[in-house]
Every structure is written in structure tokens, then in C-alpha cells.
VMD Tcl script that draws the C-alpha trace (Angstrom):
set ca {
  {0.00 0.00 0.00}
  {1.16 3.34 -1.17}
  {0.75 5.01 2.91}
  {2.63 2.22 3.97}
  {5.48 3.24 1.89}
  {4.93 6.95 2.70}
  {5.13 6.43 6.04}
  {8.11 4.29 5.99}
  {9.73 7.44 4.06}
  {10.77 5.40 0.69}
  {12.08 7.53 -1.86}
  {10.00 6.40 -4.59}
  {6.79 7.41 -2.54}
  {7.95 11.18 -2.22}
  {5.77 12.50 -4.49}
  {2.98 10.32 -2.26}
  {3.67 12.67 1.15}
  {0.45 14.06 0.56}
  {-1.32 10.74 1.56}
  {0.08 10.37 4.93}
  {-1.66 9.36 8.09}
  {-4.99 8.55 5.51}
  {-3.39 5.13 6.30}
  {-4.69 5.40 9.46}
  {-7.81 7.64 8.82}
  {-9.38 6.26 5.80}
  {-12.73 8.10 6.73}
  {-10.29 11.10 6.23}
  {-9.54 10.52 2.75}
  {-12.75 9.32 2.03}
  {-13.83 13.14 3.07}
  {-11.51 14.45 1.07}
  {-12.18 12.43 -2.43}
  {-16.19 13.30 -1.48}
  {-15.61 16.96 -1.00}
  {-13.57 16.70 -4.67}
  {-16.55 14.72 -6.47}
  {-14.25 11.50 -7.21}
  {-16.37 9.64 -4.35}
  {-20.20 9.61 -3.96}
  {-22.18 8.62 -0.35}
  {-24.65 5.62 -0.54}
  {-27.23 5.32 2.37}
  {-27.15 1.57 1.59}
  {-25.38 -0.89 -0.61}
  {-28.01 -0.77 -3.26}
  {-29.36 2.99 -2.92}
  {-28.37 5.36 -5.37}
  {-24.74 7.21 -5.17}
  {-25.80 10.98 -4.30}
  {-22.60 13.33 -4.95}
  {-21.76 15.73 -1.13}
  {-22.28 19.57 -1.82}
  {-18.89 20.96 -0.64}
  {-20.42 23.55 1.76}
  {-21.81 20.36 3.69}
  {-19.78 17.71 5.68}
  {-20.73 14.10 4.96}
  {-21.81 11.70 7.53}
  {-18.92 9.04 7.56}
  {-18.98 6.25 9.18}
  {-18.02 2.50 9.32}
  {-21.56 1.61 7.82}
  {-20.81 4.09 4.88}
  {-20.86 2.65 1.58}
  {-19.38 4.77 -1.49}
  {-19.85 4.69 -5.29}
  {-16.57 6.06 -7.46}
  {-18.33 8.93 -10.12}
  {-18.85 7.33 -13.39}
  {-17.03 10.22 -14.66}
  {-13.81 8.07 -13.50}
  {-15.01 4.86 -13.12}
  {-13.68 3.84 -17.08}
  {-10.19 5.10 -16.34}
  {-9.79 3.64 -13.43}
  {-11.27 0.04 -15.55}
  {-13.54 -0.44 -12.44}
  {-15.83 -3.83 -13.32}
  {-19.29 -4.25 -12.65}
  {-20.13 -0.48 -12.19}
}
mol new
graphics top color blue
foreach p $ca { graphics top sphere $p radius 0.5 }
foreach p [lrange $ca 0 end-1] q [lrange $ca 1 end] { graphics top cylinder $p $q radius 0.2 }
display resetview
């Protein structure tokens, strides 16, 4: 894992510094790619993805479930979307 590597300081992960401690706080990042529009919030595993306004703080928590946006769902060649 890429925070593994961050946090262990390798030089190839330098350009990765950004992403530490998300390791450790995924509901963190998963703030973060909400509040940019890469993630969406589900209420439920088969409810529809609903995109977070950025002026409003999502409700994370270990029941969360997340859709990617289909805007990069192809270039990330994510199956069964």
C-alpha cells in the first residue's frame, strides 16, 4: 500500500507525502475524495450514489458505503459499475 510506503519514508513514494496518516484515517480521505466529487455517499449498498455539496460535511462512518463517479469509473477500468 502506497501510505505504507509513505510512512516508511521510501524515496520512490515522495511524491505520495500528501497521503500520509490517511493510512490510518481512511474516513479522512474518504472526506476528502467526497468533497472533490471523485467519491459519492450511498445510504445503503443498493441505494443510489448521491454526490456531497462541498459547503456540507458528509456523515462518515463505518456503515458508509461509497460509489466512485462514473465520470472516472472507465479510467480507473472499475468492473461491474
Amino acid at each position: 500500500m502506497v501510505w505504507i510506503d509513505v510512512d516508511d519514508r521510501c524515496r520512490s513514494t515522495l511524491q505520495y507525502s500528501w497521503a500520509g496518516g490517511y493510512g490510518e484515517r481512511p474516513d479522512e480521505l474518504a472526506a476528502v475524495l467526497l468533497k472533490l466529487g471523485v467519491l459519492q455517499i450511498k445510504a445503503s449498498r443498493t441505494s443510489p450514489p448521491q454526490s456531497v455539496d462541498g459547503g456540507r460535511p458528509a456523515n462518515i462512518h463505518t456503515g458508509s458505503w461509497f460509489a466512485v463517479h462514473p465520470m472516472y469509473q472507465a479510467a480507473l477500468n472499475l468492473l461491474g459499475t
